[in-house]
C-alpha positions as CSV (number, residue, x, y, z in Angstrom):
1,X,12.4,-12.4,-22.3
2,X,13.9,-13.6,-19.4
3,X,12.5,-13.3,-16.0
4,X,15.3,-10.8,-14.7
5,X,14.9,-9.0,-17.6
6,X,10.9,-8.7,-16.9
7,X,12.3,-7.6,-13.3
8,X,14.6,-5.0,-14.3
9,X,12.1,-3.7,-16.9
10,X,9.4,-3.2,-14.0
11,X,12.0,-1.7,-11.8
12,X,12.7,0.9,-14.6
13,X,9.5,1.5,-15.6
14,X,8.5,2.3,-12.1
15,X,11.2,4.7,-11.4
16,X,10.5,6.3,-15.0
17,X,6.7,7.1,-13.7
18,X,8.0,8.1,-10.3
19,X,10.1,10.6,-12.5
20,X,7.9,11.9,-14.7
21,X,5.6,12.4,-11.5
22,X,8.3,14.6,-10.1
23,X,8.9,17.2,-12.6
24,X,5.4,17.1,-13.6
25,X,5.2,18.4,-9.7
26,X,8.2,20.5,-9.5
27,X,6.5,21.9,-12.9
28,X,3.1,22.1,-11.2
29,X,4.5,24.3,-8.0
30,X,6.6,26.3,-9.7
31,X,3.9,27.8,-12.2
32,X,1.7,28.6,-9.3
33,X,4.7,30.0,-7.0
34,X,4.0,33.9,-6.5
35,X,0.6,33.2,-7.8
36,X,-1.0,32.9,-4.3
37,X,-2.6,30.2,-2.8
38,X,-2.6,27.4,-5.4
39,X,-5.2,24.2,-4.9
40,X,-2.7,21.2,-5.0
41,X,-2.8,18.7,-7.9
42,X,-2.2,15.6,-5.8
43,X,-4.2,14.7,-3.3
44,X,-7.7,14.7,-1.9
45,X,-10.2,12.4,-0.4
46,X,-10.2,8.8,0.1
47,X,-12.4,6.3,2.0
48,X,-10.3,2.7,2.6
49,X,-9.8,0.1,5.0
50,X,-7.2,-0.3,7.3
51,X,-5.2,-3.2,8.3
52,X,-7.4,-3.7,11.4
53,X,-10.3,-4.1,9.1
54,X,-11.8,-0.6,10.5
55,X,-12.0,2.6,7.5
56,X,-10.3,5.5,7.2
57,X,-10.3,7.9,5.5
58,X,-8.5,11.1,4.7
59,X,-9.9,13.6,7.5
60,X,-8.5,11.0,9.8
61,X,-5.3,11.9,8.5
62,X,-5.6,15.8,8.9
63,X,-3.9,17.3,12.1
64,X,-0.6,16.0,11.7
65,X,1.8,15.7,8.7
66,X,1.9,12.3,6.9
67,X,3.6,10.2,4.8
68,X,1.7,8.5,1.9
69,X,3.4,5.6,-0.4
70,X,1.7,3.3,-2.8
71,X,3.0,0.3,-3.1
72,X,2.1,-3.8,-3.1
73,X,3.0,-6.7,-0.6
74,X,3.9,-9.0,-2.8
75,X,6.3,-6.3,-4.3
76,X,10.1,-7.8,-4.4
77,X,12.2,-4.8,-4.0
78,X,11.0,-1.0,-4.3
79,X,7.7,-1.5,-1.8
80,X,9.9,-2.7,1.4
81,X,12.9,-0.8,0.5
82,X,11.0,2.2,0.9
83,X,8.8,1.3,3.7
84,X,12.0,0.0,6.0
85,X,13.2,3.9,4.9
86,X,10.2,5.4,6.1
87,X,9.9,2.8,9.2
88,X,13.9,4.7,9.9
89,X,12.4,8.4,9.8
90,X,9.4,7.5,12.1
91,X,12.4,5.7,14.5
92,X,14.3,8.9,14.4
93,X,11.4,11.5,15.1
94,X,11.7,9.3,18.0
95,X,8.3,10.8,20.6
96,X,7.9,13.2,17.3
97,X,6.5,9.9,15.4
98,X,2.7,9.7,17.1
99,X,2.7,13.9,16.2
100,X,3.1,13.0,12.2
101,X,1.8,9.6,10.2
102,X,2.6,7.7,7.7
103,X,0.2,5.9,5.3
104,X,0.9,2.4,3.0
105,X,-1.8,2.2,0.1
106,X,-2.0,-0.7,-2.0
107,X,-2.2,-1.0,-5.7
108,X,-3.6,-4.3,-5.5
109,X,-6.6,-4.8,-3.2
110,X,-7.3,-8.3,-5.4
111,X,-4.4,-10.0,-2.9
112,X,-3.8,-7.6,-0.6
113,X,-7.2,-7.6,2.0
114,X,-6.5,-5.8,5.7
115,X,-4.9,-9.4,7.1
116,X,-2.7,-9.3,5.0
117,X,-1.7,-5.4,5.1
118,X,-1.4,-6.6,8.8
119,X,0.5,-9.4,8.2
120,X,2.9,-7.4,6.0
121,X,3.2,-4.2,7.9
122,X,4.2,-6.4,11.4
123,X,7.5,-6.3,9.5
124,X,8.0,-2.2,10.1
125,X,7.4,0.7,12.4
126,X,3.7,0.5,14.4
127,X,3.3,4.2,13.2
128,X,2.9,2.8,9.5
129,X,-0.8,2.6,8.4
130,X,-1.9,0.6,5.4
131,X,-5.0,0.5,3.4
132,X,-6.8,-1.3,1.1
133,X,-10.6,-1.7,0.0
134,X,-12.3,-2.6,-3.2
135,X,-10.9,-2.1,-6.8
136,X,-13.4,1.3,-7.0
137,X,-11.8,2.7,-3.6
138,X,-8.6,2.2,-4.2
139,X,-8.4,3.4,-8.1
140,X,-10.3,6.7,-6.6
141,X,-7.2,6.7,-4.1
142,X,-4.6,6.7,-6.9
143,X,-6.4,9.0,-9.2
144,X,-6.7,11.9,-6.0
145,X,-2.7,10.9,-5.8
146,X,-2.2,11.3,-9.8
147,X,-0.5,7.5,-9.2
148,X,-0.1,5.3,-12.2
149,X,-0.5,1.3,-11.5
150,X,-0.8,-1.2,-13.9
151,X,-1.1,-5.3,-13.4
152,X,1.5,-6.9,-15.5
153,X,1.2,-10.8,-16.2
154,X,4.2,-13.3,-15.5
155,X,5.0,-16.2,-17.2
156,X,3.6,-18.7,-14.6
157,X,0.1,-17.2,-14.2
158,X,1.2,-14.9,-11.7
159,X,1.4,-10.7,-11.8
160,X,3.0,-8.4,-10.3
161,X,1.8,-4.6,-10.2
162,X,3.8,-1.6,-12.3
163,X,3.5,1.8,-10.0
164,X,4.3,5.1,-9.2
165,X,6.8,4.6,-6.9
166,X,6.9,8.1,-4.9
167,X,6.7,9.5,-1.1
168,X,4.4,12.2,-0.7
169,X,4.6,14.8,2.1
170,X,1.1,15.6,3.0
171,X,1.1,19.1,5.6
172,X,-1.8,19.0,8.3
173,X,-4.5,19.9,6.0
174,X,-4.0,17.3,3.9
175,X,-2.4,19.0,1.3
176,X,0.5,17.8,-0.7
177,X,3.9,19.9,-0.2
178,X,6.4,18.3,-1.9
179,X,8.1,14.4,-3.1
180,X,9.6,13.5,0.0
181,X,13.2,12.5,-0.3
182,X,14.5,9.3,1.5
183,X,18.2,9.1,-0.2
184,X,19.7,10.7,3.2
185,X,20.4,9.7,6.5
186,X,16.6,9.1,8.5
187,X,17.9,11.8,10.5
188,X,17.7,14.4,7.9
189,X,14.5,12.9,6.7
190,X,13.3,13.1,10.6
191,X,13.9,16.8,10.6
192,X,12.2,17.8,7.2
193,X,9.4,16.2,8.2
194,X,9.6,17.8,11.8
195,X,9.0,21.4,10.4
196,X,5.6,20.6,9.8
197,X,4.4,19.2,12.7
């Protein structure tokens, strides 16, 4: 198999997850709609480091409304894509931005340690967050988040990570609302996010 086709396998795979994810969520909310108060699926606690080498954890998220991808730095495609998208809402909450959050988590703490989160998040808005910490923290991460990630050999020695590749919305108790959608204009990204703050 050729190396693009490894690449465009990955990127299918990915977006397969990410879909399966989403109706299993859309599934989840709408059997509990009506129901009363339903205890979210995704979610929950989480004790990492962040890019400044200092933890945090997810009662240090609570009180505002935050953004949570999973992703890799040594990702080619999906990972920046969608952190230059969220970089765009945080621009356009404009002053809004230090009321909400926004929170990168990697999938693969083997390469990616807090200088290098640092290094790789100089790239996007200074309201994105990253975190890392060992292999036990960071699978405990993904499973609160119901995220799928996977290592995946190359040819040369190298790997590259298969993941869930989703936004969540978290509200200001932590609790997961909905996927968030970034296929629109920041602006109306901006203002859905807005309503929770």
């Amino acid at each position: 198999m050729t190396a693009r086709a490894s690449h465009i396998l990955l990127i299918l795979s990915a977006f397969l997850s990410g879909l399966v994810l989403f109706f299993g969520v859309v599934l989840f909310v709408g059997q509990n709609a009506g129901t009363g108060p339903a205890v979210s699926a995704i979610g929950g606690p989480f004790n990492l480091i962040d890019q400044n080498g200092k933890p945090i954890t997810d009662q240090e998220m609570k009180g505002r409304p935050f953004l949570v991808f999973f992703g890799y730095t040594h990702c080619p495609d999906i990972c920046p894509a969608t952190l230059f998208e969220v970089s765009e809402v945080m621009r356009a909450l404009g002053k809004d931005a230090d009321k909400a959050g926004a929170l990168f988590i990697t999938v693969d703490p083997e390469r990616d340690t807090p200088a290098a989160m640092k290094d790789y998040l100089s790239s996007f808005d200074p309201h994105l967050q990253g975190a890392t910490g060992d292999l036990k923290s960071v699978e405990a991460a993904e499973k609160a988040y119901r995220v799928y990630a996977k290592k995946v050999s190359g040819e040369t020695g190298d790997y590259s990570m298969d993941h869930t590749a989703l936004v969540y919305l978290m509200d200001k108790q932590g609790r997961f609302v909905a996927p968030f959608k970034l296929n629109r204009k920041p602006e109306e990204s901006a203002a859905d996010l807005r309503r929770y703050l």
